[in-house]
N, C-alpha and C positions, 0 to 999 in steps of 0.2 A: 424397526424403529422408524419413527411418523417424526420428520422437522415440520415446524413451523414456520408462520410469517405474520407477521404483525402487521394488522391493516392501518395506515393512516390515515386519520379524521377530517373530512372536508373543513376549507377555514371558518373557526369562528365554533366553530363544536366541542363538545366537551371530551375530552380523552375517556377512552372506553376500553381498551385493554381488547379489541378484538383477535382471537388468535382462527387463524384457520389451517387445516393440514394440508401437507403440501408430501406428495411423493419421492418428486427429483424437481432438482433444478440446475439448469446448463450451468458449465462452471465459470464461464464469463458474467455470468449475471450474480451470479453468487460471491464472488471477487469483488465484484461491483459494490453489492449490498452490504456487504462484509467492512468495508471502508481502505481495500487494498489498493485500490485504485477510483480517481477522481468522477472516470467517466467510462461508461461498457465498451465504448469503441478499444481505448487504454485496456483496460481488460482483457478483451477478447488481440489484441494483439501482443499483449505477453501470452498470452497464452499461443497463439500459432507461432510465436517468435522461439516457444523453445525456454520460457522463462518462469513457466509451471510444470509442474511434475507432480502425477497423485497418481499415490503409492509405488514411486520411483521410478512411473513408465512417462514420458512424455506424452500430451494427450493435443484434443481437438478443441476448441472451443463451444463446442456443442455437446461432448457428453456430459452428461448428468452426473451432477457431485450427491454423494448419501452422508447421511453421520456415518462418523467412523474412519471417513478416510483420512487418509495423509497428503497433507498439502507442502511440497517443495515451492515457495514464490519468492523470484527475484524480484527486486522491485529498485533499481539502480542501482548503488553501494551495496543496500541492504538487502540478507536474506531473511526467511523466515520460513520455519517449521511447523507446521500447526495441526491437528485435527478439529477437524470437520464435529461440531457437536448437535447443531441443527439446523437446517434450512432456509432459508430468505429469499424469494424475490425481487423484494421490496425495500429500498434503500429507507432507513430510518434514521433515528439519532445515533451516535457513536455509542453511547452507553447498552443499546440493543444490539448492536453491530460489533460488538465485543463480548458478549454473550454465544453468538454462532460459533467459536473455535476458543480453542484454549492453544495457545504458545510453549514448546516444550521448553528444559528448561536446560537442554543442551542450546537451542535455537537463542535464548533469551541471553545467556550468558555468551558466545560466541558474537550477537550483538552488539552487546557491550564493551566487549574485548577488538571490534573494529573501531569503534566509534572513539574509542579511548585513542586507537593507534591512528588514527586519521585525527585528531584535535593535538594530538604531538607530533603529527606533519606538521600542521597546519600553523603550530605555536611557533616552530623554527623559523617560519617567513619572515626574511626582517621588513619591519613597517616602517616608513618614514614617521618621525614625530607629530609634522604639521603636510597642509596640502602645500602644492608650490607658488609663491607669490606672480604677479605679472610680468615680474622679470625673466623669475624662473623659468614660467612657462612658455614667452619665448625662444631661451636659450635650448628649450629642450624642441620644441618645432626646427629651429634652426639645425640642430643637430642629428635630426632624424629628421632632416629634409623635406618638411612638409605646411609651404609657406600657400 
């Protein structure tokens, strides 16, 4: 099985849907393209950090991801499970870059079932109603001693 990558158009040119095949591609770059992380360096350092796993071995930032495989990425809070369905070099729109992998749907639900328990940590914090006025906020320097 041949992934793909989608070539994009010098500015000012009309889209064209160029696809060309691609073998392998390093899995820092492909993380990258993917839209798992912002920028290759971010990438390629979850990945030596121990924060990627494909097909449950921890790996290098330099080998080469195929369709098919299975992606472990921590990505902060959040994890996610995915396979590999096609190939990218080439950082594109999000709508193309969600196309590369599909999210299992153990991954997807376990997701949601953090995100639910961290926003009812988060609800418990009590808030003040308003900020603190001029007064206030001397009283509070004053009292944490930092005039």
């Amino acid at each position: 099985m041949v992934g793909c990558i989608l070539m994009q158009n010098a500015p000012g040119e009309k889209e064209t849907g160029v696809v060309v095949a691609v073998d392998k591609v390093r899995i820092d770059k492909w993380l990258w393209a993917a839209r798992f992380f912002k920028t290759r360096s971010l990438a390629a350092r979850a990945v030596t950090g121990g924060h990627v796993y494909v097909n449950g071995s921890r790996v290098k930032a330099a080998r080469p991801v195929q369709p098919g495989d299975r992606l472990h990425v921590r990505r902060g809070e959040e994890e996610f499970t995915v396979i590999v369905l096609a190939l990218s070099g080439k950082r594109g729109p999000a709508k193309v870059a969600a196309t590369l992998y599909e999210e299992t749907k153990e991954s997807i639900v376990a997701r949601e079932a953090a995100r639910d328990e961290r926003r009812l940590i988060h609800a418990r914090a009590a808030r003040p109603d308003r900020r603190p006025d001029k007064r206030e906020r001397r009283r509070i320097r004053k009292f944490i001693r930092k005039d």
